[in-house]
C-alpha positions in Angstrom: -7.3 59.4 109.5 -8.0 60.9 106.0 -10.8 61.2 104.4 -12.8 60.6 101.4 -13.6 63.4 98.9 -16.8 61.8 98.0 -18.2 60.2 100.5 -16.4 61.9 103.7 -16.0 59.2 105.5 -12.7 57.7 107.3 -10.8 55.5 105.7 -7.2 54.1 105.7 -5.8 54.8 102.6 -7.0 57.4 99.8 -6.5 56.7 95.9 -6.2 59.3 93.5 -8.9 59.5 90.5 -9.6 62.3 87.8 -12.9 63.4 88.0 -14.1 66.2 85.5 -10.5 67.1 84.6 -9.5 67.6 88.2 -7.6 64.8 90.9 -9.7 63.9 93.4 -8.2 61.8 96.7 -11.1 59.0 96.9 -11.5 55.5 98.9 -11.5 52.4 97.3 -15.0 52.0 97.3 -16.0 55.4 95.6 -12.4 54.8 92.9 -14.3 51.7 91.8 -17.4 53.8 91.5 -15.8 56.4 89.6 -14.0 53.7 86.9 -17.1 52.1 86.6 -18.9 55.9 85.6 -16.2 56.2 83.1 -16.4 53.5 81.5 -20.0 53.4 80.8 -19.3 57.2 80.0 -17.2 56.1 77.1 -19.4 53.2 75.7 -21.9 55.6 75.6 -20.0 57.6 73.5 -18.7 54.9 71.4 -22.3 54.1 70.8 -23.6 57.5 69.5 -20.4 57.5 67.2 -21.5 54.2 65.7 -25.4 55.4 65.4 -24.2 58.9 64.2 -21.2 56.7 61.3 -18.5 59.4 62.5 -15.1 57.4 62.1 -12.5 60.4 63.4 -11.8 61.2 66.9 -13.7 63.4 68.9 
């Protein structure tokens, strides 16, 4: 059975999820932990742009 780059356990089937610029082979569990970092990542971001009144891309 394969198994999970971040949590090393078993699991049936492994996803594949960019973490820090690299591919990582993940479960399901930890890929929905990962989208969720990233997503709050990027609000985050979004918000500093807004406080900060920047209107090009980073």
């Amino acid at each position: 059975m394969p198994v999970c780059r971040a949590c090393k356990e078993e699991v049936d089937e492994l996803h594949t999820a960019k973490v820090d610029g690299r591919r990582k082979r993940v479960c399901e569990d930890c890929l929905e932990l990962i989208e969720e970092q990233a997503e709050i990542a990027a609000m985050s971001e979004d918000a500093i742009r807004d406080m900060m009144g920047y209107k090009g891309k980073w």
